[in-house]
VEXDREN-2710 file (C-alpha; in Angstrom, 1 decimal):
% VEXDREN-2710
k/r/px/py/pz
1/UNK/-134.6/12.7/-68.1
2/UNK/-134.7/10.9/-64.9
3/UNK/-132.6/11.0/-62.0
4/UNK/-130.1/8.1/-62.5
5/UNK/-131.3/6.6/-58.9
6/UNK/-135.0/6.7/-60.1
7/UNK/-134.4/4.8/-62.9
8/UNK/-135.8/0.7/-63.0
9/UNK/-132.6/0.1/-64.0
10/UNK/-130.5/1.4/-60.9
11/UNK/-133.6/0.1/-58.6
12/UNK/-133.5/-3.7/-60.1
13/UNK/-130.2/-3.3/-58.7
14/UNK/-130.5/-2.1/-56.0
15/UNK/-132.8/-4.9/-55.0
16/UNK/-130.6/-7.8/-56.3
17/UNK/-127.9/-6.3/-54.4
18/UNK/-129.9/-6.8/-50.8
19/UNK/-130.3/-11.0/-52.0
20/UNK/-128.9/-12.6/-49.0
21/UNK/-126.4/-14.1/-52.0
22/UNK/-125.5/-10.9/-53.5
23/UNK/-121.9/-11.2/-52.2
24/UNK/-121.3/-14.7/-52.3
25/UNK/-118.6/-15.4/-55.0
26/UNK/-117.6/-19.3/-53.2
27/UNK/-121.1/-20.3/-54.0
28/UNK/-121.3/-18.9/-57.2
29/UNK/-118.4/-21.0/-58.3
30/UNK/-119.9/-24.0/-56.6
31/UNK/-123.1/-23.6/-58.8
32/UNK/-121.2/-23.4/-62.0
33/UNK/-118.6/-25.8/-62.8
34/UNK/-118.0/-23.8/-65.9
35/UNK/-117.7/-20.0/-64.5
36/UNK/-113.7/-19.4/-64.6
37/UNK/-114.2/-20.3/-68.4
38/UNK/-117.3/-18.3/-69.2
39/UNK/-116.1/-15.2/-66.8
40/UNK/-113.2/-14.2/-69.0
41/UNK/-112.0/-12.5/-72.3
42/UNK/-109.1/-11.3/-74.6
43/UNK/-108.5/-8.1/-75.9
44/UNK/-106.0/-6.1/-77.6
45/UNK/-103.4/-8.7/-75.9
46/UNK/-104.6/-8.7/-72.2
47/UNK/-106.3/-11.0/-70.6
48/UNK/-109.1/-10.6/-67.9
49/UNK/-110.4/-13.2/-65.4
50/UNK/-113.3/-11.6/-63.7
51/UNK/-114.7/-14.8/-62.2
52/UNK/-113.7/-13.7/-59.0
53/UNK/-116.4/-11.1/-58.2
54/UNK/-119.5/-11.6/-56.5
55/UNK/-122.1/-10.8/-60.4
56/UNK/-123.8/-13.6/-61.8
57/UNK/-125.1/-14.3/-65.0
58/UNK/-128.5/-12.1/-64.1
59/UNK/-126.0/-9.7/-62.3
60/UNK/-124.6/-8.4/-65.3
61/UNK/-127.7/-8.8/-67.3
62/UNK/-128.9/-5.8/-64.9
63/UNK/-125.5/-4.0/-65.3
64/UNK/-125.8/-4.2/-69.0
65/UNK/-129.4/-2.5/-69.1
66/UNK/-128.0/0.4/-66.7
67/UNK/-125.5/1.0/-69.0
68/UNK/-127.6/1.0/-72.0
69/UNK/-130.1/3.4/-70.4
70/UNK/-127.4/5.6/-69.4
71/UNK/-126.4/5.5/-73.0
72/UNK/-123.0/4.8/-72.8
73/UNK/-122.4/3.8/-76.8
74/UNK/-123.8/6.8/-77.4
75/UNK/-121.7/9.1/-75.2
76/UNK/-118.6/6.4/-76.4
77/UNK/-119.4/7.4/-80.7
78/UNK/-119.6/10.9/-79.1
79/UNK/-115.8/10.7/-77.9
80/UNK/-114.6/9.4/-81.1
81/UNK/-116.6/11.3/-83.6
82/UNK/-114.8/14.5/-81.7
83/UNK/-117.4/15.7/-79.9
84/UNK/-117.6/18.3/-77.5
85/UNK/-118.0/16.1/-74.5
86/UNK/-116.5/18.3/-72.0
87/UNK/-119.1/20.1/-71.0
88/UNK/-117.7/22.6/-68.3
89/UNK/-114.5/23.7/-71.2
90/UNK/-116.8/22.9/-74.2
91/UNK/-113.9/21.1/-75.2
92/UNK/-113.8/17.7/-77.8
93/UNK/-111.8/14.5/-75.6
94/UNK/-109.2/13.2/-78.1
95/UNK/-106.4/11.4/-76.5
96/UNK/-107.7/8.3/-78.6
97/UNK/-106.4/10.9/-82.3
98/UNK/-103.0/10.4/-80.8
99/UNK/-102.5/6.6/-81.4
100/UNK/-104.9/6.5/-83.9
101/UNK/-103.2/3.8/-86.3
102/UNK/-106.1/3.5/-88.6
103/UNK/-106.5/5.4/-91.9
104/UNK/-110.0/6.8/-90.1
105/UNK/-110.2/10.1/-90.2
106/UNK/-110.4/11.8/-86.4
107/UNK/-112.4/15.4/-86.9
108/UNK/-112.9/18.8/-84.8
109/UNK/-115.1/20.8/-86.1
110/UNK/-115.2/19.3/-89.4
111/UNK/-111.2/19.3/-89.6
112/UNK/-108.9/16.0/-89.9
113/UNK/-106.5/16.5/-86.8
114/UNK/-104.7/13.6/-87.9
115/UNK/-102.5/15.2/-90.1
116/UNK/-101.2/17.1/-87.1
117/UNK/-100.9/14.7/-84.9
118/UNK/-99.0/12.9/-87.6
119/UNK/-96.6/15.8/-88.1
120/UNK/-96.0/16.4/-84.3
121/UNK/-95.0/12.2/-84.4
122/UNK/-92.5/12.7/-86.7
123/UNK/-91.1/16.0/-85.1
124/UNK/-90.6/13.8/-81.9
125/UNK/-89.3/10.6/-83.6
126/UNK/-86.6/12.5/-85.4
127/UNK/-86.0/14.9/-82.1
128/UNK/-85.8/11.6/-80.2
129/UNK/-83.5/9.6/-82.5
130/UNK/-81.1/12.6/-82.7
131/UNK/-80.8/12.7/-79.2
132/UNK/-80.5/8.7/-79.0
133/UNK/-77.9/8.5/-81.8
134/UNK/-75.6/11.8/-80.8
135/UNK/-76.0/13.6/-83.5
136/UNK/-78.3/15.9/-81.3
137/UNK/-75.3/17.2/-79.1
138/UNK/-74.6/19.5/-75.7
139/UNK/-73.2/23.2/-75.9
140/UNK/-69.4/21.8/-75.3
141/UNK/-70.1/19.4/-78.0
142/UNK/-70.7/16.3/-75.9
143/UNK/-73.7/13.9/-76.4
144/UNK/-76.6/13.8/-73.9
145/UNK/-76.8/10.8/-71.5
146/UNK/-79.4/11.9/-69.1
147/UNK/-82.6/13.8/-70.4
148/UNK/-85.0/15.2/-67.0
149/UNK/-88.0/15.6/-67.7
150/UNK/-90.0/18.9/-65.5
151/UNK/-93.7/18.5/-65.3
152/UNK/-96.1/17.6/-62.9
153/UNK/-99.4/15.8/-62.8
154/UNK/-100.2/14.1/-66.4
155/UNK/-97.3/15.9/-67.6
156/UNK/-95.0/13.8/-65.1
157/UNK/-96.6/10.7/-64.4
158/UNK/-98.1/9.1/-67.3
159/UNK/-94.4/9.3/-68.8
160/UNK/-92.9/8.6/-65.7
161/UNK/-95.2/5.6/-65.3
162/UNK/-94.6/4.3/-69.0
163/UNK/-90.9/5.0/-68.8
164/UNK/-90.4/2.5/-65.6
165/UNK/-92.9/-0.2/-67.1
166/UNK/-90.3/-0.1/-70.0
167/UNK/-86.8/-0.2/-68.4
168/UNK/-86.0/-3.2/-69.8
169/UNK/-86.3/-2.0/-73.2
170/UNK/-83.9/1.3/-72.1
171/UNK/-80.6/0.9/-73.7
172/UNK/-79.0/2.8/-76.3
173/UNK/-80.3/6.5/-75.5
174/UNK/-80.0/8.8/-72.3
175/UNK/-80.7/7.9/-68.6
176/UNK/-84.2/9.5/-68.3
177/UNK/-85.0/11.3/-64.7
178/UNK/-88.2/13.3/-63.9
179/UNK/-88.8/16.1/-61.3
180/UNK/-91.9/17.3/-60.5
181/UNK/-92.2/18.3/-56.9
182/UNK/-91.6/21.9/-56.0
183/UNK/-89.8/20.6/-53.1
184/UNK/-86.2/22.1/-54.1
185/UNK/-85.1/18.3/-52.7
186/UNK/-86.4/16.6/-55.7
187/UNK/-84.6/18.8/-58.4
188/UNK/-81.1/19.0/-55.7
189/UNK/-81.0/15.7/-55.4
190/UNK/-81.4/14.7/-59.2
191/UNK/-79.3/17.4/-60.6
192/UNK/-76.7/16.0/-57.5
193/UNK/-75.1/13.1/-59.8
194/UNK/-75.8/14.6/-63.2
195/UNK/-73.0/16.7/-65.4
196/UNK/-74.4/19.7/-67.5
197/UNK/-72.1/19.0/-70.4
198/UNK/-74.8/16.2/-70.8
199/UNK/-77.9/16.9/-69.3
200/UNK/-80.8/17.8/-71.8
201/UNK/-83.9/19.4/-70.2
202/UNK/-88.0/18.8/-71.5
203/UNK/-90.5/21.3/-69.5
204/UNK/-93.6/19.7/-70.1
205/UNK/-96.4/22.4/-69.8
206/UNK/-99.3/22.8/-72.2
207/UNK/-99.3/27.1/-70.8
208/UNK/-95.8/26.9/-69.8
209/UNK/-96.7/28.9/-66.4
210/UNK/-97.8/25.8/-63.8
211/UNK/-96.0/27.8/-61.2
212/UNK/-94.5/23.8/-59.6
213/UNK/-93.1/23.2/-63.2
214/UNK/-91.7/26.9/-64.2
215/UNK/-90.2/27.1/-60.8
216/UNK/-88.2/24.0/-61.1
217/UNK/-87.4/24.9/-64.9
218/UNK/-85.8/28.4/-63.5
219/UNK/-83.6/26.4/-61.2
220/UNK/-82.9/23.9/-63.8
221/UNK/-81.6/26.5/-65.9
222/UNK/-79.8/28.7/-63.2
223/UNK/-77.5/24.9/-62.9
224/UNK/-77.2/25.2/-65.8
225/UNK/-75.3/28.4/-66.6
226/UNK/-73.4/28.6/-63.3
227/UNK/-71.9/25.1/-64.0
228/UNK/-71.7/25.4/-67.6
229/UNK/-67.8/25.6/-69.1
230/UNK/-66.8/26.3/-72.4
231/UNK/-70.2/27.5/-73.8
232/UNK/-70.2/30.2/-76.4
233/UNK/-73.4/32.4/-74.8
234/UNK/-76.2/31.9/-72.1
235/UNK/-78.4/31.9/-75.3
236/UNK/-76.8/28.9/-76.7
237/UNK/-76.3/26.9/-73.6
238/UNK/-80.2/27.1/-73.0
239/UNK/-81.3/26.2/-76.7
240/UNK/-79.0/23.5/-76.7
241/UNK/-79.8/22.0/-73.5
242/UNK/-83.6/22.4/-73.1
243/UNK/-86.6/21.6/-75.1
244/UNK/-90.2/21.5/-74.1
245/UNK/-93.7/20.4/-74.8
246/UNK/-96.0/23.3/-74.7
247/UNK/-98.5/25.2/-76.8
248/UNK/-97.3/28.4/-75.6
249/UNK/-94.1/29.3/-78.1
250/UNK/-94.1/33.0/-76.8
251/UNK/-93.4/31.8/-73.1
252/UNK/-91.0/28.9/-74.4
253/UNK/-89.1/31.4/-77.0
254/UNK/-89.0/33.8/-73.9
255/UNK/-87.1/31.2/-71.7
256/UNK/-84.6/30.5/-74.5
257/UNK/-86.3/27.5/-76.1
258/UNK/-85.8/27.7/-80.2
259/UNK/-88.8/27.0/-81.7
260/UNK/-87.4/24.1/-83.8
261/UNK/-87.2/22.2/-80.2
262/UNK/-91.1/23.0/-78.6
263/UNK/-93.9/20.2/-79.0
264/UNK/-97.0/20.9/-79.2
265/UNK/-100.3/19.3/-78.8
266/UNK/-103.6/20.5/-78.3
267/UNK/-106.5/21.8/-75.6
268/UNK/-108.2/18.3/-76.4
269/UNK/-105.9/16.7/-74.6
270/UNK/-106.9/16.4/-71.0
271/UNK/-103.5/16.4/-68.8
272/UNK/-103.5/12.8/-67.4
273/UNK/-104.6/11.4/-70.9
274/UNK/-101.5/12.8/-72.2
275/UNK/-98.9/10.8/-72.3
276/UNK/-99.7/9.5/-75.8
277/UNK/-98.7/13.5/-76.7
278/UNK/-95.6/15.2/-77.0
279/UNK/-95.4/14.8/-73.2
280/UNK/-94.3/11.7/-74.1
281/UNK/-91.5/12.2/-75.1
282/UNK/-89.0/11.6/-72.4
283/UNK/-90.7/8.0/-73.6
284/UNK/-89.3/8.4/-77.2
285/UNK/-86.0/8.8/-75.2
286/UNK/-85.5/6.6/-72.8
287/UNK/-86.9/3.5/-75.0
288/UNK/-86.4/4.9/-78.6
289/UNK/-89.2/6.2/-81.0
290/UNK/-89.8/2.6/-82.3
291/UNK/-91.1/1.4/-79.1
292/UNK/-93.1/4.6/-78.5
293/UNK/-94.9/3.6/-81.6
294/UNK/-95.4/0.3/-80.4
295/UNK/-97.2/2.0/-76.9
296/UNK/-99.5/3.4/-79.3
297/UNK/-100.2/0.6/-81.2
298/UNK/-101.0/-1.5/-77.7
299/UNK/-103.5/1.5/-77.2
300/UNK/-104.7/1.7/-80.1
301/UNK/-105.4/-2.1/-80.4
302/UNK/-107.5/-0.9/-76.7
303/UNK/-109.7/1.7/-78.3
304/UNK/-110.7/-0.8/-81.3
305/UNK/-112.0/-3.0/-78.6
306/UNK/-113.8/-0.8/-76.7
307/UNK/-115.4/0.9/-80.0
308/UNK/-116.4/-2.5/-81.5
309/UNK/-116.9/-4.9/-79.2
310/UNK/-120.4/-6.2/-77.9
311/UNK/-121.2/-4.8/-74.8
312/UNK/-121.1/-8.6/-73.1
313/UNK/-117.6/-8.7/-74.2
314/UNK/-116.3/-5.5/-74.2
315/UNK/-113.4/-5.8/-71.6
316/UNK/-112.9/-1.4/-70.2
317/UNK/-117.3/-1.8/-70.2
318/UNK/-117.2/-5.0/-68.1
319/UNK/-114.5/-3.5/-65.5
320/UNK/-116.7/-0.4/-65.2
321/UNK/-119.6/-2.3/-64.7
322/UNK/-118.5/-4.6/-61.7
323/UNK/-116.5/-1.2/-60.6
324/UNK/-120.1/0.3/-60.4
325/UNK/-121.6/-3.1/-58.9
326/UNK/-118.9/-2.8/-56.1
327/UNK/-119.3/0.8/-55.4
328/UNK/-122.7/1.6/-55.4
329/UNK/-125.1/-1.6/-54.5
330/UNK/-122.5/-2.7/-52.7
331/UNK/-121.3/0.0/-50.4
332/UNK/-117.4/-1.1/-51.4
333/UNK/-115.9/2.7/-51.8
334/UNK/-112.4/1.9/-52.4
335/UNK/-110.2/-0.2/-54.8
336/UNK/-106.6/-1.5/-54.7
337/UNK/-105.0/-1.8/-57.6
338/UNK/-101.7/-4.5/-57.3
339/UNK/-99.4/-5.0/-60.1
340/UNK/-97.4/-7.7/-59.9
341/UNK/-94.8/-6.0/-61.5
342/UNK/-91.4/-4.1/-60.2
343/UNK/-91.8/-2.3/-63.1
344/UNK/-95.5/-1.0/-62.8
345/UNK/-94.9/0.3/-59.3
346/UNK/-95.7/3.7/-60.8
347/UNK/-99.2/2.1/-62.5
348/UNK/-101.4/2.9/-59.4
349/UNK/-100.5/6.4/-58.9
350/UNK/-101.2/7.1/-62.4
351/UNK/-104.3/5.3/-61.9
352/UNK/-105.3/7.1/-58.5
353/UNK/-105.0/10.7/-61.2
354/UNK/-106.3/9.2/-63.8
355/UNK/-109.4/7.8/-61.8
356/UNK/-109.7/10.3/-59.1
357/UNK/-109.6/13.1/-61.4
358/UNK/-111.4/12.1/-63.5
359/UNK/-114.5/11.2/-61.5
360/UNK/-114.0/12.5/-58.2
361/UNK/-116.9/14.6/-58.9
362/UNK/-120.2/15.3/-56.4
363/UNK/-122.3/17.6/-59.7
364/UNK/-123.7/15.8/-62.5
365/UNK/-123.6/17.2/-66.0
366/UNK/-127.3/19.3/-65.8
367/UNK/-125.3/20.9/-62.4
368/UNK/-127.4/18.7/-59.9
369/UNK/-125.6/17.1/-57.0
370/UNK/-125.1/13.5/-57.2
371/UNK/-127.1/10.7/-55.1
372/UNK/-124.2/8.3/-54.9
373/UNK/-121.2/7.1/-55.3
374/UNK/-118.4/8.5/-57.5
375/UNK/-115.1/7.3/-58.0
376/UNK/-113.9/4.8/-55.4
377/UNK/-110.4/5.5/-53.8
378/UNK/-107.9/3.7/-55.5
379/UNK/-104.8/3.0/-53.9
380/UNK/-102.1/0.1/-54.3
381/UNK/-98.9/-0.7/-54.6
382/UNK/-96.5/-3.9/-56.1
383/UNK/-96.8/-7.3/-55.2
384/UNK/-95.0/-8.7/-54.0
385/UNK/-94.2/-5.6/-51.1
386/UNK/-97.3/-5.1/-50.4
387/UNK/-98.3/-9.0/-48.9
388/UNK/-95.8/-7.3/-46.4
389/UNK/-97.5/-4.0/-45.7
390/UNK/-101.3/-4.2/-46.4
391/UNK/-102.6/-7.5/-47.3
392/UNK/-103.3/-8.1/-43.7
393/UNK/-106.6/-5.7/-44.4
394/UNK/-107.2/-6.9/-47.4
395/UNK/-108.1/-10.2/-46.0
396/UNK/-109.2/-10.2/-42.5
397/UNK/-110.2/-6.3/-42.3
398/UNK/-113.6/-5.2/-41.6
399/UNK/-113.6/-2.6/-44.9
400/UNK/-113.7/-4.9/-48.3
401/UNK/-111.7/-3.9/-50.7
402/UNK/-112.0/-5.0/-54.5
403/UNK/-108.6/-5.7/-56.0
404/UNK/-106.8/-5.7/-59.6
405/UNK/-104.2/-7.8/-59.5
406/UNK/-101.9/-7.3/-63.1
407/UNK/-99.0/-9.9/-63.9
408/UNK/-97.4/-11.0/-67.2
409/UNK/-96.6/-14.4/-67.8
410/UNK/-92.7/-14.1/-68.7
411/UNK/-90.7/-11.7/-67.3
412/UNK/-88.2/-9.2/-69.2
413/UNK/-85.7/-9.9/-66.8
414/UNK/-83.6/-13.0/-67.0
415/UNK/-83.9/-14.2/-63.5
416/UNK/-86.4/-16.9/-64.0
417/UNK/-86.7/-18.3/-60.4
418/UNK/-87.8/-14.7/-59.0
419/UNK/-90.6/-14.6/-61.8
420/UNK/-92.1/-18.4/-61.0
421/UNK/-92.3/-17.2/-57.1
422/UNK/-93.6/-13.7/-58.4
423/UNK/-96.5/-15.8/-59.9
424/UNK/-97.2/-17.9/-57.4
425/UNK/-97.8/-15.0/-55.2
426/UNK/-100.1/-13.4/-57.4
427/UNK/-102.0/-16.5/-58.2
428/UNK/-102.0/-17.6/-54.7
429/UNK/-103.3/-13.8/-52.6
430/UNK/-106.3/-13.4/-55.6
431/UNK/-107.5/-17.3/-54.1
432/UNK/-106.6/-16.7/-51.2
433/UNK/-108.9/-13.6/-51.1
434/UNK/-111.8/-15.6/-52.6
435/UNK/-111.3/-19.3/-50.4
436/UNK/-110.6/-17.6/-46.8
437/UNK/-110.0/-19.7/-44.1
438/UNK/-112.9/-21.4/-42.2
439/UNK/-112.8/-21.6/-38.8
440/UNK/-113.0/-25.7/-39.1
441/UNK/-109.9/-25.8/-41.0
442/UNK/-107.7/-24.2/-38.9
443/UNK/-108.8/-26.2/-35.9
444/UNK/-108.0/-29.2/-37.6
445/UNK/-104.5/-28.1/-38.5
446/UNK/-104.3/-27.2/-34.8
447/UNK/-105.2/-30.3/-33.4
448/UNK/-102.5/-32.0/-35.7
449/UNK/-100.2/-29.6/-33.8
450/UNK/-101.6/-30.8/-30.1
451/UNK/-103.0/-27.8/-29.7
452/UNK/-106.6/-28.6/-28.4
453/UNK/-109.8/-26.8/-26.5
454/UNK/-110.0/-23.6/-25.3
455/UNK/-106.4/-22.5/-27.1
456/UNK/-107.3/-24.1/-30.2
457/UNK/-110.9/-22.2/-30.3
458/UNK/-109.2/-18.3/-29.2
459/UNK/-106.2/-19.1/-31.9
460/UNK/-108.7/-20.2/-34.6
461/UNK/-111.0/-17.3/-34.2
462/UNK/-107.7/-14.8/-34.9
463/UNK/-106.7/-17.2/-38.0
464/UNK/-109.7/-17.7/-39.9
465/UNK/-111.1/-15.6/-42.6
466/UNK/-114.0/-15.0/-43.9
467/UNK/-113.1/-15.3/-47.9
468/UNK/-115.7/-13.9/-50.6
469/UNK/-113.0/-10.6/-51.5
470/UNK/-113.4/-9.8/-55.2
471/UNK/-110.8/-9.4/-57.5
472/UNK/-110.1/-9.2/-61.4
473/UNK/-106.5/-10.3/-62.7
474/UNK/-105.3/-8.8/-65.6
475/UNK/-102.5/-11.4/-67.2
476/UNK/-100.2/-10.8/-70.6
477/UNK/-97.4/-12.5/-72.1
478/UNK/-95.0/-10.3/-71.3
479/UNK/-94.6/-6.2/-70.4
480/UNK/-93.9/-4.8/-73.3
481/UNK/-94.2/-1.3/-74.9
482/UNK/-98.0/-3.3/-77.1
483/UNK/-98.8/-4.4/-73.5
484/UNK/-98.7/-1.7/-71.3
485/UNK/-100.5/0.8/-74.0
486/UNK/-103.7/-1.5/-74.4
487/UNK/-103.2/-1.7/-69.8
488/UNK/-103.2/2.4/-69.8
489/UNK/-106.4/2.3/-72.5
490/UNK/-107.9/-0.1/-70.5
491/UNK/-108.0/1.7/-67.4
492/UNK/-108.8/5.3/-69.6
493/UNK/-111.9/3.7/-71.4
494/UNK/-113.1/2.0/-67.9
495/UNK/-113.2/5.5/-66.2
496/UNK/-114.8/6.9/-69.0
497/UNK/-117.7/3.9/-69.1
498/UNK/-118.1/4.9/-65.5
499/UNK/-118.3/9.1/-65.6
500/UNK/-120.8/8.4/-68.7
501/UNK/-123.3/6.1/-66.2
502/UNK/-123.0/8.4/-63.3
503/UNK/-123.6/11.2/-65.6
504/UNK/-120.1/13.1/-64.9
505/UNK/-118.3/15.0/-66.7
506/UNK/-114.7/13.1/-66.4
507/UNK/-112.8/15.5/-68.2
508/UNK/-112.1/18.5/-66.3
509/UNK/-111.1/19.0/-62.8
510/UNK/-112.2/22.2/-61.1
511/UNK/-111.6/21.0/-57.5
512/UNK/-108.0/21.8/-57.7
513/UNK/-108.1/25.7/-58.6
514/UNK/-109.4/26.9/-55.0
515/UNK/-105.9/25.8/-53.3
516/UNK/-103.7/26.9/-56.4
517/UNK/-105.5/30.4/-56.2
518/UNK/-105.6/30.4/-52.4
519/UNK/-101.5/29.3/-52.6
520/UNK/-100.9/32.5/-53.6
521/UNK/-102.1/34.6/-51.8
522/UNK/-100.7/32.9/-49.1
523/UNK/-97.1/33.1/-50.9
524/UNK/-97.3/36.3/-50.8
525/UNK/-98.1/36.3/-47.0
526/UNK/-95.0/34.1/-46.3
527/UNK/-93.0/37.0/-48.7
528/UNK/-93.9/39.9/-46.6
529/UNK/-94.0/38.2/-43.2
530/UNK/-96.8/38.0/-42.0
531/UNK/-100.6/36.8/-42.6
532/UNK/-102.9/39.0/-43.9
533/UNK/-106.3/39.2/-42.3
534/UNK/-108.7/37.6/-44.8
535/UNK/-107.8/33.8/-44.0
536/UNK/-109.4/32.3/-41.5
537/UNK/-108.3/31.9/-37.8
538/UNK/-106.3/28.6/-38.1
539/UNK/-104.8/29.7/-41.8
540/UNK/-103.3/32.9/-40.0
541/UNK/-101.7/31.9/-36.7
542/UNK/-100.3/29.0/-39.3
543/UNK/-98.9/31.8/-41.4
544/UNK/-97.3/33.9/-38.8
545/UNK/-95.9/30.5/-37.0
546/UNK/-93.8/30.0/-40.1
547/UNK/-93.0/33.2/-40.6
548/UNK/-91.8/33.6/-36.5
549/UNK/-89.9/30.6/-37.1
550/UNK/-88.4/32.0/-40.2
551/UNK/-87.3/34.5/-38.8
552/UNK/-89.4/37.1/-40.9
END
């Protein structure tokens, strides 16, 4: 097969991408009266404008043939019929089995796993409501009102993310926290206003040994039993008190977990596709099992979409594809993702994991290093904060940066006037970044001010802007629990579109395990006080710094 950059597909684009009107989205509007109509769609809920990036009609026609040639259906059926598409763990990707609401069977290896994942479901729905209604109770006898949550990474913030999109929605069950940094500040400073006689604990770990999570789940517990009153054994305190999503039930039994009271899921579930899982159940929680369902449902409604839909209208395939269009013909290596949304200020870290992970990869999947670009930085942060804070770059810096702005038409809140000013904001920055501000227009306004010659021409030079910044907006009705699943699926089917064209494997993540290896060794350099000789120069005089400092 051919390199993907000697293909006539990846060339054509590369020479429509060097047309002197490659990037000009003002024009292209100008040319087509009827573009903002013809560059959107609907799916699963959402709604996506994409009119706002610099691809034409013969733009996209190119895209669409690189995608085909890269085979993208194909590798698409591959995912769903349960095959093993992660090459490097020769593992099936199945996060789509978790929400599957159809009667379609889902197999591995020639097995239904929807029976399982059906059982686990009901396991967390009853666990949940238990909690929720009280009759799920502490080792003194008293009812939980706050439920941590002890994970890191998917295990941490695809719930975390999900739980603070939903907050509206949280009443009638526990206050739900999560700790994931092994910083002892996060888990001192949660635990600081909590009582014990009401505190449940979930460790989320599919091994039930990531050293961040057990670490913080040892301290958890050692709280526990020094502040506990009026419990009848340590034994009981701990089963009461804790529960956990893992596959590992000798680990979790060896802890003091009961059986009855561990989650499991499966090694086809990547960790930042988890969420949908028994990791989510600090979801089930906080928001009751009901509205868990209806997350899964939202995703669901997603993965329909982006199994059925025409590739012209298929809405994660068309965001991969302008994704692709920005990053390599282009040259546009980062992306700000900008959720107009209080309650989504989690949604671009999850996204930077999600994404980053995912395809922050420099070997193909024949073990060939790549040509080109990868996954694009993603970074972000609310609206309408971030006007205040980074905008300034957005619009007048010299790096273009392709945005995602996300809003929902109603608000869960009743404070109607904030919502209206919220919208204008979001609707105003996304044209904003498209009009600019000549040069001609600002000189005008100046002169209305008296302000005239050489003054007017050195101000008008710092408050123009060039214009022509792409950007997508993502609108819904309204954030609910249907909403932000089909927004999570959205994102997990675009970065999937995008690994299978750049011929990545998206689903593993090997670049992490030199530093957790190489952690601890130097843990046990900081233990005994001083560096040991195999590091290099900067890593040892580092090590014995600390440990001079320490006092050790």
């Amino acid at each position: 097969m051919a390199r993907l950059t000697d293909r006539k597909t990846w060339k054509d684009l590369k020479a429509h991408a060097a047309l002197p009107q490659a990037r000009d989205i003002v024009n292209l509007f100008a040319s087509d009266p009827q573009r903002a109509e013809r560059y959107c769609l609907e799916a699963a809920g959402l709604f996506l404008d994409y009119s706002k990036n610099p691809v034409s009609d013969e733009t996209l026609q190119l895209l669409l043939a690189l995608a085909m040639d890269a085979g993208v259906s194909e590798q698409m059926q591959a995912m769903f019929d349960g095959r093993r598409i992660n090459i490097t763990e020769n593992r099936p990707v199945l996060h789509i089995a978790l929400r599957n609401q159809s009667e379609r069977p889902i197999h591995v290896d020639g097995r239904d796993v929807m029976p399982d994942v059906r059982a686990i479901l009901q396991r967390l729905g009853e666990f949940s409501e238990s909690v929720r209604n009280g009759k799920l109770r502490g080792a003194t006898g008293k009812a939980f009102t706050d439920a941590v949550n002890i994970g890191i990474g998917g295990s941490d913030l695809g719930p975390l993310t999900v739980c603070s999109a939903l907050r509206p929605l949280a009443h009638g069950g526990p206050r739900v926290h999560f700790v994931s940094n092994v910083d002892g500040a996060h888990l001192a400073a949660t635990l600081a206003d909590l009582d014990p006689e009401t505190t449940l604990f979930i460790v989320s770990s599919k091994t039930f040994t990531t050293q961040e999570t057990m670490t913080n789940a040892r301290s958890a517990r050692e709280w526990l039993l020094t502040n506990l009153s009026g419990a009848e054994s340590q034994n009981s305190v701990v089963g009461q008190h804790f529960a956990a999503a893992s596959t590992n039930l000798n680990e979790t039994a060896g802890f003091g977990i009961s059986p009855e009271r561990v989650f499991g899921f499966w090694d086809w579930v990547g960790g930042r596709y988890s969420l949908w899982s028994a990791i989510g159940l600090p979801i089930a929680l906080a928001v009751g099992f009901e509205q868990f369902e209806r997350l899964l449902a939202g995703a669901h409604a997603m993965d329909e979409h982006f199994l059925n839909a025409p590739p012209e209208s298929n809405m994660p395939l068309l965001l991969a594809l302008i994704g692709i269009w920005h990053a390599n013909f282009l040259d546009l290596p980062t992306h700000a993702v900008l959720p107009y949304a209080q309650d989504l200020s989690w949604f671009p870290m999850h996204l930077q994991q999600l994404d980053m992970e995912s395809n922050g990869k420099r070997i193909d999947r024949a073990g060939g290093t790549v040509e080109y670009t990868t996954g694009p930085i993603i970074w972000g942060a609310p609206g309408t904060n971030g006007q205040h804070a980074f905008f300034q770059h957005l619009h007048q810096g010299t790096q273009v940066t392709p945005c995602d702005f996300i809003v929902a038409a109603k608000s869960e809140w009743d404070m109607a006037e904030h919502h209206e000013i919220l919208l204008a904001n979001c609707i105003a920055q996304s044209e904003a970044l498209l009009r600019g501000r000549a040069k001609e227009e600002v000189l005008e306004e100046l002169h209305a001010r008296g302000i005239d010659g050489q003054e007017a021409q050195r101000l008008a030079a710092h408050r123009s802007f060039p214009g022509n910044r792409p950007s997508n907006t993502i609108l819904m009705e309204r954030l609910d629990a249907h909403s932000v699943g089909a927004l999570v699926a959205l994102y997990e089917h675009k970065v999937f579109a995008q690994g299978a064209i750049w011929n990545i494997n998206s689903f593993d993540q090997w670049g992490v395990e030199l530093g957790k290896g190489l952690a601890k060794e130097v843990l046990n350099d900081l233990r005994a006080g001083r560096a040991s000789p195999d590091h290099d120069q900067s890593t040892v005089a580092m090590i014995n710094r600390i440990c001079a400092i320490r006092g050790k």
